[in-house]
C-alpha positions, -999 to +999 in steps of 0.1 A: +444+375+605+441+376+644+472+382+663+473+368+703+504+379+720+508+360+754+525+370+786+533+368+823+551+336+823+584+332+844+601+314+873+584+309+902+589+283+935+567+252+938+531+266+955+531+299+939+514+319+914+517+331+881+491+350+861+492+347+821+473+370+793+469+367+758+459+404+742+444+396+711+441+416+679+407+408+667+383+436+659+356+412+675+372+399+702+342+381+714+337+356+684+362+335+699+358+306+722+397+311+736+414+285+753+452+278+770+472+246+759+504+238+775+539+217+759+567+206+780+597+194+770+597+160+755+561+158+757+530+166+736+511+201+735+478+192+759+449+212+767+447+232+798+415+255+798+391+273+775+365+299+778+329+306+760+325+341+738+313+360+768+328+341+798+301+325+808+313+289+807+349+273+816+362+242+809+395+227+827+420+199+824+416+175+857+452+187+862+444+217+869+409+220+880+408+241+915+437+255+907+439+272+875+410+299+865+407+312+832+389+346+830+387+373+800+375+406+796+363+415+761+372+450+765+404+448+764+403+420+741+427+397+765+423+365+783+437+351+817+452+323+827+455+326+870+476+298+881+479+292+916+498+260+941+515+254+912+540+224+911+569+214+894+549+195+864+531+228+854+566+238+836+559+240+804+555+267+775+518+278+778+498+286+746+472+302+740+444+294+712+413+311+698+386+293+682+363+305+657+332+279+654+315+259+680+341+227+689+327+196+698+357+184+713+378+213+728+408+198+742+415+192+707+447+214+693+435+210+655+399+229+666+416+261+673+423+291+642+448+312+660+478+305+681+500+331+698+534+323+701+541+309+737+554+322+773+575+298+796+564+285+828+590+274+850+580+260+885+612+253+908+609+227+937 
C-alpha cells in the first residue's frame, strides 16, 4: 500500500503562487508515473499535470500550461506542483495520483493506483 500525503495548498490573491507536494510512502518511489488532478466545487475531478518515473517527461492540462510546472525529486520521494498567475478558477481541492503501469491515456482518473487525500486551493480575486 502506498501512502501520498499532499501539502502547501491555502489562500492566496489572484496572480500569485502556491507550491504543492505530495511525500509519498513507496519504498520505490520511482516506479510511479505521478500526476496532479484537481475538483472544484460542483464540478468533476480533471487532470491537471503528470510526470514520467525519472522526470524526464511532463504532460499539462491547456489550462495550465506556462503556468503550472510539475517537478519531483525521487530522493525524497515527493512530487511538486509550482503554481504560478494563478486565477480565481484554479480553486479547487488539488489531488495527487500515482500510477503504477504505462497509461495510454493519462488524464484519465481510473488509470491511477494511489490517491492522497487532497489540499485546498483557494484563489481570491
Amino acid at each position: 500500500q502506498v501512502q501520498l500525503v499532499e501539502s502547501g495548498g491555502g489562500l492566496v490573491q489572484a496572480g500569485g503562487s502556491l507550491r504543492l507536494s505530495c511525500a509519498a510512502s513507496a519504498r520505490t518511489f520511482t516506479i510511479f508515473d505521478m500526476g496532479w488532478f484537481r475538483q472544484a466545487p460542483g464540478k468533476e475531478r480533471e487532470f491537471v499535470a503528470r510526470i514520467s518515473r525519472i522526470g524526464r517527461n511532463t504532460y499539462y492540462a491547456d489550462s495550465v500550461k506556462g503556468r503550472f510546472t510539475i517537478s519531483r525529486d525521487n530522493a525524497k520521494n515527493t512530487v511538486y506542483l509550482q503554481m504560478n498567475s494563478l486565477k480565481p478558477e484554479d480553486t479547487a481541492v488539488y489531488y495527487c495520483a500515482a500510477d503504477l503501469n504505462y497509461s495510454s491515456d493519462y488524464t484519465r482518473q481510473a488509470e491511477y493506483d494511489y490517491w492522497g487525500q487532497g489540499t485546498q486551493v483557494t484563489v481570491s480575486s
